[in-house]
C-alpha positions in Angstrom: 109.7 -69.1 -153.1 107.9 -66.0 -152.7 104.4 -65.6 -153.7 104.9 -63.2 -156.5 107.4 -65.2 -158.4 104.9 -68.1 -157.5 102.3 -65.7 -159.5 105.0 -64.9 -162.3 105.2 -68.6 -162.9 101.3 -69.6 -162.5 100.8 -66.3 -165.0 103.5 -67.6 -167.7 101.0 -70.8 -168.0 97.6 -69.2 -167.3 98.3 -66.1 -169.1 96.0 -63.3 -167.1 95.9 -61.6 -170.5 93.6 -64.6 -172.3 91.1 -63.2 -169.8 87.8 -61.1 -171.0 87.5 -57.6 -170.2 86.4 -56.5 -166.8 87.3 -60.2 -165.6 88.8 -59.2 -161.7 91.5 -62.0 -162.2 95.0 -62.2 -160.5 96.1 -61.5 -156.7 93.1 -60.5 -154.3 94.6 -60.2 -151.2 97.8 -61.1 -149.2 101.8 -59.9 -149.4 103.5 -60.5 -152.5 106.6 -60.8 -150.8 105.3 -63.7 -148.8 106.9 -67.2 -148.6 104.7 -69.6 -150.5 105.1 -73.7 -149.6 101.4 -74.8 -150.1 98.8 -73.5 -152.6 95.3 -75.0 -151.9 93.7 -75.5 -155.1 89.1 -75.1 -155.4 86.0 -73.7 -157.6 86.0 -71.1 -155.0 86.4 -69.7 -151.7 83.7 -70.1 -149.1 83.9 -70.7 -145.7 84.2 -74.3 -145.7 86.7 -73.8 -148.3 88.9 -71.8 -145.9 88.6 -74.0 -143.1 90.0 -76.9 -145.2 93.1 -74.4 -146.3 93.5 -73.9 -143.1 93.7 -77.0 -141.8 96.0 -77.8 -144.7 98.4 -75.7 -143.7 98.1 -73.8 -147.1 99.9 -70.5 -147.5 97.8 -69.0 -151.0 94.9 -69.9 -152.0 94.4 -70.6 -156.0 90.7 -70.4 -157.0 89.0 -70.0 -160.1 85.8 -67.3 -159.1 87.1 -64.4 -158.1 85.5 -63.4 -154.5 86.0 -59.9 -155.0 84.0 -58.9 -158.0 83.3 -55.5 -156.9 85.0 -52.8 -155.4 84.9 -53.1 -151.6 84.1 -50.2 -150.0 83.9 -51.5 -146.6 84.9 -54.8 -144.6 82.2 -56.1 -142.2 81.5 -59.0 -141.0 77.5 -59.5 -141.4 78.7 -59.3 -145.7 79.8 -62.8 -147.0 82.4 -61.5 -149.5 83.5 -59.1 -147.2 83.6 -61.7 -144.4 85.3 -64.2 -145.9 88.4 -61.1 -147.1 88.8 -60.2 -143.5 89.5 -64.0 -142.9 91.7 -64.5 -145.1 93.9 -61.4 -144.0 93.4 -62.5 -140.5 95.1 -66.2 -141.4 97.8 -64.4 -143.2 96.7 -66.3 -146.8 97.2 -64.9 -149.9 94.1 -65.0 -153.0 94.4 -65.6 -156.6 91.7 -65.9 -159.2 92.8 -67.7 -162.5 88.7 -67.0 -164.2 88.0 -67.1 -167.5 91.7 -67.1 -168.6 91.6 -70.6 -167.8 88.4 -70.7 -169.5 90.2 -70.0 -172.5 92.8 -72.4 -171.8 93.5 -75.5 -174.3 94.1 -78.0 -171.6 91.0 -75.9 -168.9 88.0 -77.5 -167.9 86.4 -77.8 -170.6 89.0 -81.0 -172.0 89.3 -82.5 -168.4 85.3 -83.0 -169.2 85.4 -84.2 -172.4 87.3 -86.6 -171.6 85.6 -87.8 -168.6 82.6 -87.6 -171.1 84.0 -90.6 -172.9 85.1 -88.6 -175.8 87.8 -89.6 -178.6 88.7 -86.6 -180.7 87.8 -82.9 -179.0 88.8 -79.0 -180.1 87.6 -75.8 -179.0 86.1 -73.8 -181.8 88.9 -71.5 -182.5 92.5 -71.6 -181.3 93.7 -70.5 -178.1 93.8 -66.9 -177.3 97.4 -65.3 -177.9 98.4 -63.2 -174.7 98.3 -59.4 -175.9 102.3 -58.8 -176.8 104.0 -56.2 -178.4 107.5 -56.9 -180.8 110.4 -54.5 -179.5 113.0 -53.6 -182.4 116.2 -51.6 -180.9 119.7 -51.2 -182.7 122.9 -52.2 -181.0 126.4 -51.9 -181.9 127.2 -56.1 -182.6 129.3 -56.6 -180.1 126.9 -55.8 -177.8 124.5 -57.7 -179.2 124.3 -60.6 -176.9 124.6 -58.4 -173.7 121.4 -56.3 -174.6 119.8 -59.6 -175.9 120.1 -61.3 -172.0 118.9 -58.4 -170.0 115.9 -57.9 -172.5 115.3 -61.4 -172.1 115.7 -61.5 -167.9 113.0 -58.4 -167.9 110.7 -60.5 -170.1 111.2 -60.6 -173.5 111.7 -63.6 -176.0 109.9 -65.8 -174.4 108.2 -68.1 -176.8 106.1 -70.7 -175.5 108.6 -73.1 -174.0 111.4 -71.5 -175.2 113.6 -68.1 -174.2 116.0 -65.8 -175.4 114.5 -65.9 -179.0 115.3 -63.1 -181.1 116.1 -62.0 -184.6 118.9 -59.6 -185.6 119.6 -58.2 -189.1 123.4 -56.3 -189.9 122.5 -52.6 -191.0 124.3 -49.4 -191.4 122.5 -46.5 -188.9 123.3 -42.6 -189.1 123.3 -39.6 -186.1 124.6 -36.1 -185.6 125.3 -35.2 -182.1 125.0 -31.6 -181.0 127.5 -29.9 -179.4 126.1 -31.3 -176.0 126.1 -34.8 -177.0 128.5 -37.4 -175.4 127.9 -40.0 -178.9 129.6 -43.8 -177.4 130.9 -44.0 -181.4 132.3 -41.1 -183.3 132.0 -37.1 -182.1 129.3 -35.2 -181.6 128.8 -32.6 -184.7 129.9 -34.9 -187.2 127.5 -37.2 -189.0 128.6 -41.0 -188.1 127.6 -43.5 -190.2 128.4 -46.7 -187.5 127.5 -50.7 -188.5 124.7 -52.0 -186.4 122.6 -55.1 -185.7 118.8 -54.3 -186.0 117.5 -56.7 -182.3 113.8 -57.8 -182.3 112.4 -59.8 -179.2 108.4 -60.3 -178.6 107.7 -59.3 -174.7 103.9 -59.2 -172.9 102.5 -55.4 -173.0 102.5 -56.1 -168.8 106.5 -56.0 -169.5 106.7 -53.3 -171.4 107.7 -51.0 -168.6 110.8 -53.2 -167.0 112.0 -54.7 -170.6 112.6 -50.9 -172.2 113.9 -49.6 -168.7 116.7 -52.7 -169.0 117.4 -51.6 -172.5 118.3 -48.4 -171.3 121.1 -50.3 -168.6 122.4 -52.5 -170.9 122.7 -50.4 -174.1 125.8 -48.4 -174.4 124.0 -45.6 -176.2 123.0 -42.3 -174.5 119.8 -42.5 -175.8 119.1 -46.2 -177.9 116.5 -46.0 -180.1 113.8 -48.5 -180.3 110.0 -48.9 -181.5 107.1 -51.2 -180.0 105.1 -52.5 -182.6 101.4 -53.7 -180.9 100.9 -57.6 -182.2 97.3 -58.6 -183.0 95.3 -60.2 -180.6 92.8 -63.0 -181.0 90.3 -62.9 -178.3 87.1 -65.3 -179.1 84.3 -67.1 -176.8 84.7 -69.7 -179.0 88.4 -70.7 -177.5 85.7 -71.9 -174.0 83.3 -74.0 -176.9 84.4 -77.8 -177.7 83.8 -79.6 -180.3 83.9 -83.5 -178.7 82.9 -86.8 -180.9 82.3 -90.1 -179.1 83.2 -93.4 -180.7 79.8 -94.5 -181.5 76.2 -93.1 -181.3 74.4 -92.8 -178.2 71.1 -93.1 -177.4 69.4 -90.0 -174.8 69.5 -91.8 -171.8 73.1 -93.6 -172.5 74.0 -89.8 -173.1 72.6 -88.9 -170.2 74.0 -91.6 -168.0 77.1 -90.7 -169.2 77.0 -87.3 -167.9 75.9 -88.7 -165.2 78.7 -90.8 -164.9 81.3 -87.9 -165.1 80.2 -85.6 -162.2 81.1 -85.6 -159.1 76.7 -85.7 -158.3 74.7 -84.2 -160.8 70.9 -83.5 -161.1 70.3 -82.0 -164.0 69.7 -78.2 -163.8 67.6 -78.0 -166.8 67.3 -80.3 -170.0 65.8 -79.4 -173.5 64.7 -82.4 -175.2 62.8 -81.7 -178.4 64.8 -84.7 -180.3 64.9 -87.4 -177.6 65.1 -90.0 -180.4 68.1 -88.5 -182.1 71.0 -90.7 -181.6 74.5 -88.5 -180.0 77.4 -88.7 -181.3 78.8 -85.3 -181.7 78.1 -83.1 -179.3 79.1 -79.3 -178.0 80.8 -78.7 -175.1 81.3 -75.5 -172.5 81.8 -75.0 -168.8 80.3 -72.5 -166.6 76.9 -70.3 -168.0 76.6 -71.2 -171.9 73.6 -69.1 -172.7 75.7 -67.0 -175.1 76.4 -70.1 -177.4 73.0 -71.3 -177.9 72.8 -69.0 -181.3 76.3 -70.5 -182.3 75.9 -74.0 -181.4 71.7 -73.6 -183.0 74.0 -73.0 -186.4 76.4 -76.1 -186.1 76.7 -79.4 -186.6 76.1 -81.2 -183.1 73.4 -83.4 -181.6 73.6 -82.0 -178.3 75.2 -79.1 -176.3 76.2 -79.9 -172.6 76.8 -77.0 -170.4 76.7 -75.1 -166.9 73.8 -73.4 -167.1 71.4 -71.3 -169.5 68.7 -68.7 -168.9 65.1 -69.0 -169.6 65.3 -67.4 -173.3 67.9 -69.0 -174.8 66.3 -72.4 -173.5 63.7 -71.7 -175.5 65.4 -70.8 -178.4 67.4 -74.3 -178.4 63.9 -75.7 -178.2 62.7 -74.0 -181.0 65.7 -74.9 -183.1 65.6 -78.9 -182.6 68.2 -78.1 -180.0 69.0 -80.9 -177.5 70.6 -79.3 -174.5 71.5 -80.4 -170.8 72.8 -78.2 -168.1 74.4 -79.9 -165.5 74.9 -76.5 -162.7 77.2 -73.9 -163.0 79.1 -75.7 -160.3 79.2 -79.3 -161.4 80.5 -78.1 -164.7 83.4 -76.4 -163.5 83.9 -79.1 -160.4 87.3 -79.9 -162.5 89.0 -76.7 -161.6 91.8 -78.0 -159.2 92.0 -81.3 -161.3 92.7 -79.2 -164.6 94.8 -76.4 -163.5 97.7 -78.2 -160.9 98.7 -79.7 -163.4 99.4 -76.9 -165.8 101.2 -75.0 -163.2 102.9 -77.8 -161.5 105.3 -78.1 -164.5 106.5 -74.3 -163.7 106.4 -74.3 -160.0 107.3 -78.0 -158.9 108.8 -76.6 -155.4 105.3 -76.0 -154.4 103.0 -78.5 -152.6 99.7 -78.5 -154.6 96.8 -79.4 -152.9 93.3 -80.0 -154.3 90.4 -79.4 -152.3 88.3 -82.6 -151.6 
């Protein structure tokens, strides 16, 4: 398999469009055209990191912090990021970042945790994010209905979750007047046709826009087939990366905290605000990675305690102030499920591949 229908397949489960703006997701470096055995799976890439691909034998690399955040506008080798780019072009690797649309992702980090956590019901906030798509209506002569249905769907259309080739069609009557330099497939050109049609609409992703209308044109035996592209709405919310988790009884705060404890790889704890230590746990909030940002949203709910990555000096003190229990655990431990979360998610679509978390 070649790495970019290795990336096709990792992107139809990880959709790169549940990520937030600005987010440098997606293939950093290496051929696309590249044969792709072994993917070695980890938080992120570092030196040791490498080493251990290396030894693996690993042909990409699948990480969840993006190395390259910036623009590089050199490659030297006294620059850590810029170091560790010329490596992996020297060993021939290929890079790709799956960030905070995996964040987003109903079966991420954040459940692998909860879980772990000891935890018997657990949601996110709001539902998953919906990958930005666009609804494609064309009209076909029937009988070639289900040929223009097929290449739509091999370019990337009507695909559905698990399912493909979905579609609706309706039977309508459409109208045209060809000029005298017309060349009409039905009827003659200066004479208004009135010709039975079927009215074809298939869902696509906006990044197959381009190839889906282009196969329209191959397939349709129209000179020029009309069609429209209706944008869907999208519904992109940090509170798809915030969970909602319940244990089966109440806790006291050092059994919570041994239980944190007890889910880490190592843990010592980054920073805890305690201003309730007799308050019994039971339902708690839950994000991976920096969860400053929630600490107004989670102040306003119905928790006992938010666990998290990390949280700045301000927001700390606003949890205090608002009878907040909070403990961060690292920015690192808390995402320390990447490999464990993500294989797999993308195993199910690319089970050729080798998949090998880093230990």
């Amino acid at each position: 398999m070649q790495i970019q229908e290795c990336i096709r397949r990792i992107e139809h489960a990880v959709p790169p469009d549940w990520a937030l703006p600005d987010d440098p997701i997606g293939l950093q470096a290496g051929n696309p055209r590249q044969d792709v055995q072994r993917v070695y799976v980890g938080l992120e890439v570092s030196t040791d990191f490498l080493k251990k691909a290396v030894k693996k034998q690993a042909d990409m690399l699948l990480v969840h912090h993006p190395l390259i955040f910036r623009p590089l506008k050199r490659l030297m080798e006294d620059n850590p990021v810029q170091r560790l780019v010329r490596e992996i072009i020297r060993k021939d690797l290929a890079l790709y970042a799956a960030h905070t649309n995996f964040d987003l992702h109903p079966e991420g980090m954040a459940k692998v945790w909860a879980k772990k956590l000891g935890g018997i019901t657990m949601h996110p906030l709001a539902e998953k994010p919906q990958e930005r798509r666009l609804k494609l209506v064309t009209f076909t002569p029937p009988e070639y209905a289900d040929r223009i249905r097929t290449a739509l769907s091999q370019a990337g259309a009507g695909e559905i979750g698990d399912y493909s080739l979905c579609s609706f069609s309706l039977e309508g009557q459409g109208t045209f007047l060809g000029s005298e330099h017309a060349n009409p497939f039905i009827g003659a050109s200066g004479a208004l046709e009135r010709v039975q049609e079927n009215r074809l609409e298939m869902i696509l992703p906006e990044r197959a826009k381009w190839s889906v209308v282009k196969a329209l044109y191959e397939a349709h035996p129209y000179e020029e087939p009309a069609y429209d592209l209706y944008v869907q709405d999208q519904f992109r919310d940090l509170r798809q990366a915030l969970w909602i988790v319940e244990f089966e009884t109440k806790l006291s705060w050092s059994e919570f905290l041994q239980r944190i404890q007890s889910s880490l790889p190592q843990w010592a704890p980054a920073a805890v605000v305690c201003p309730d230590r007799k308050r019994r746990i039971k339902r708690i909030a839950l994000s991976t990675g920096s969860g400053s940002s929630f600490i107004p949203m989670v102040c306003s709910l119905k928790v006992d305690a938010y666990v998290t990555g990390e949280i700045g000096y301000h927001p700390s003190w606003e949890a205090r102030e608002s009878g907040l229990n909070v403990v961060a655990v690292g920015h690192d431990w808390s995402e320390s499920f990447f490999a464990e979360a993500i294989i797999p998610v993308v195993r199910k679509y690319c089970p050729e591949i080798e998949w090998i978390a880093e230990r």
